[in-house]
C-alpha positions, 0 to 999 in steps of 0.5 A: 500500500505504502509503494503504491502511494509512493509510486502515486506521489511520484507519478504526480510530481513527474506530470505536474514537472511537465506541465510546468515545462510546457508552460515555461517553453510556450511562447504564448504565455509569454505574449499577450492578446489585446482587443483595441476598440476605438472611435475613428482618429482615436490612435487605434493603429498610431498604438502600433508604434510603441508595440514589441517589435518588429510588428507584422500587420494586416491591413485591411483599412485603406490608408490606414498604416500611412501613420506607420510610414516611417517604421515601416520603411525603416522595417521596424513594421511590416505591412501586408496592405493588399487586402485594402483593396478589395472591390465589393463586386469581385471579392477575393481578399478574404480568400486570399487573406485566408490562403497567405496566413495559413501559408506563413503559419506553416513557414512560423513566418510569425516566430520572427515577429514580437507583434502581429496586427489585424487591422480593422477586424471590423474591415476584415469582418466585411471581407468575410460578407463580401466573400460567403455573397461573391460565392453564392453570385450575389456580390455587391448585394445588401447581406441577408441575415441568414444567408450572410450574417450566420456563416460569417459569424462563424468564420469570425469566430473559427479565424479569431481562434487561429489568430490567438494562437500565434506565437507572438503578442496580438494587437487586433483593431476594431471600430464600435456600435452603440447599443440603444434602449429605445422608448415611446415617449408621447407619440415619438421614440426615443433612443438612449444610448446605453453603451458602445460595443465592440462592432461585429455580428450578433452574439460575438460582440460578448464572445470574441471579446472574452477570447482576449487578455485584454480589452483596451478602449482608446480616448481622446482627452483633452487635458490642460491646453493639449490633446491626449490619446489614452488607453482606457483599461476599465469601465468609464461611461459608455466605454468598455475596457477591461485588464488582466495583466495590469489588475491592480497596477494599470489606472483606469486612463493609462498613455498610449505605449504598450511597451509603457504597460507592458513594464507597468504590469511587470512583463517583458517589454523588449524587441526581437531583432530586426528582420533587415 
């Protein structure tokens, strides 16, 4: 009886062992997952700039990285900004965004990376309609709910799960919808707005953002005589923003600088070499 709890204690000691191996040498425990929600002009991809680099992006928003025109020349940010350009009456972008991720997945392209950006998901998200109505002949057409809105959530969901898991810290963009409570009042309706939400189909504006270890709101304050973008870390107003790694650490309004937080919360904040 003795030998077999012996050899009992012993088994669990060698599983655990390895467990805390694994979780020592997986490089996503050392990166984390951020969900940055914004109004428009509020620094959502200007944010990139002070990301652990080199950053790979994603751009799905036209225009969007010329505020990252000099690190990307310099090679501090590499921008894959071919699916900018996507025509609502022939939709290929998504596919093709689809076919090269998967390609530098198997090739661990990202493992070179700190930092890898979708940006916008939101944009991104339009590109997965356009894709599910260009097969089904209906390009350019307005979405039908069950036809369109369904599949797509689904494809959100399923390539938001591959994104998580890349081996590198992962930024990813998105704009925000207000919700309403409307009410009668008299003869007219009144919509009153009771927050904003991350902008995305149904449900998955409450499940992707749970997926993340982060969900930071960016702000525009304006304080003394100047302008401040600001990352909202917590619950203001009708904003969202929620933290895990800064919990006790970061106030509620932090400045603009990942690697700033990242310090803060007491995680490693340095760069990888460049790729040039």
């Amino acid at each position: 009886m003795a030998a077999q709890e012996s050899r009992g204690i012993l088994d669990a000691r060698i599983e655990a062992e390895k467990l805390r191996t694994k979780y020592a040498n997986d490089p996503r425990q050392n990166s984390f997952r951020v969900l940055v929600t914004g109004e428009s002009g509020t620094g959502k991809t200007h944010l990139l700039r002070t990301a652990r680099l080199p950053v790979h992006i994603d751009s799905f928003d036209p225009g969007g990285t010329l505020v990252l025109r000099d690190m990307i020349t310099n090679g501090d940010i590499v921008a894959d900004t071919i699916y900018e350009q996507e025509d609502r009456t022939e939709p290929t972008m998504f596919r093709e965004w689809c076919r090269t991720f998967e390609a530098r997945v198997r090739g661990k392209y990202f493992e070179s990376f700190s930092t890898y950006c979708l940006d916008s998901s939101t944009l991104w998200a339009d590109a997965i309609i356009s894709w599910i109505q260009g097969k089904d002949k209906r390009a350019g057409e307005a979405p039908n709910f069950y036809k369109d809105y369904n599949p797509q959530k689904v494809e959100i969901q399923n390539w938001m799960q591959r994104i998580l898991a890349l081996p590198c810290d992962v930024v990813i963009t998105g704009h925000l919808e207000g919700e309403y409570d409307d009410k009668v009042v008299g003869e007219d309706v009144r919509r009153d707005l009771q927050r904003y939400r991350y902008m995305t189909t149904g449900k998955g504006a409450i499940i992707i953002p749970l997926l993340f270890d982060e969900q930071w709101t960016t702000v525009v304050k304006q304080v003394a005589n100047s302008i401040q973008y600001q990352i909202l870390t917590s619950h203001w107003g009708y904003y969202r923003g929620r933290t895990r790694i800064g919990r006790g650490k970061f106030a509620q309004f932090e400045a603009a600088n990942i690697k700033t937080l990242l310090k803060k919360a007491g995680w490693p904040a340095t760069d990888k070499p460049k790729l040039f």
